[in-house]
N, C-alpha and C positions, 0 to 999 in steps of 0.2 A: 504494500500500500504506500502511495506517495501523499506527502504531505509538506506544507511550507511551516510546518509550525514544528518544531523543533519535539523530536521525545524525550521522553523519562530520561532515556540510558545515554542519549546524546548533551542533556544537560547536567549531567552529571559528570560525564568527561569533560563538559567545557569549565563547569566548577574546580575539580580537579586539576585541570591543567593552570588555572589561572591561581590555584593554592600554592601549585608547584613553584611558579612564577614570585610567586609572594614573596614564598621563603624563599628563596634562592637569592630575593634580593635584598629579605634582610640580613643575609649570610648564614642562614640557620642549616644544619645540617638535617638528615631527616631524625635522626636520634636525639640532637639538642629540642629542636621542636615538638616532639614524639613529650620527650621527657617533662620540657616544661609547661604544656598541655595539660598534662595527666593524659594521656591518649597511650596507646599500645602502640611500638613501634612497627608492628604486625598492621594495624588497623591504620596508620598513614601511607605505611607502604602501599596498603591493600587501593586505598581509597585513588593516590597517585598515578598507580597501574590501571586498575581498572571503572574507579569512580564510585565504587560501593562502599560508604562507610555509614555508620548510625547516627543518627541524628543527634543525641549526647556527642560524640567526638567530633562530629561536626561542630558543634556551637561551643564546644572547650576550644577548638584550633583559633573561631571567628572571636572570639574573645581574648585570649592570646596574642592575636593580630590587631586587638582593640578595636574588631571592624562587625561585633556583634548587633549593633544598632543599623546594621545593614538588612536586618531581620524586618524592623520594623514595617514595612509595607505588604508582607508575607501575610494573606490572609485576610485584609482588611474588608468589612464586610463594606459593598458597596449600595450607594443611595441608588432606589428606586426610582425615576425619571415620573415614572405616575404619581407617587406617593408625595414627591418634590409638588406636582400640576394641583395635588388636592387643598395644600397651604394656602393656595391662591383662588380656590375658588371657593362659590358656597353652596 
């Protein structure tokens, strides 16, 4: 099946890749990082290679990289367009 919208497994390798990128530029090696995460140095490598890691060590890494506030728009329920139209009418 083709699609323009990006999947599961492909945004998570782009995640991945752009962690990898992170650390490398803050010169973190993967066991420095691993370590001062609290993350298993099994579940960075894991996630680096193939983009599967849990959502706990995810949010210890984006914390870590003090970029956990990147979360913040994840999920936001969104305004109703009708609900908005009823405020204004009677």
């Amino acid at each position: 099946m083709y699609s323009l919208k990006p999947t599961p497994v492909e945004v998570s390798k782009q995640l991945a890749e752009r962690l990898r990128a992170v650390r490398r530029q803050m010169k973190y090696s993967q066991e420095e990082m691993a370590d001062r995460a609290g993350v298993s140095l099994g579940s960075l490598k894991r996630f680096e290679r193939t983009g599967k890691i849990s959502l706990e060590s995810l949010l210890k890494l984006m914390h870590l990289l003090d970029r956990l506030h990147e979360f913040d728009h994840v999920l936001l329920i969104r305004e109703n367009p009708a609900d908005l139209e009823k405020l204004f009418s009677k």
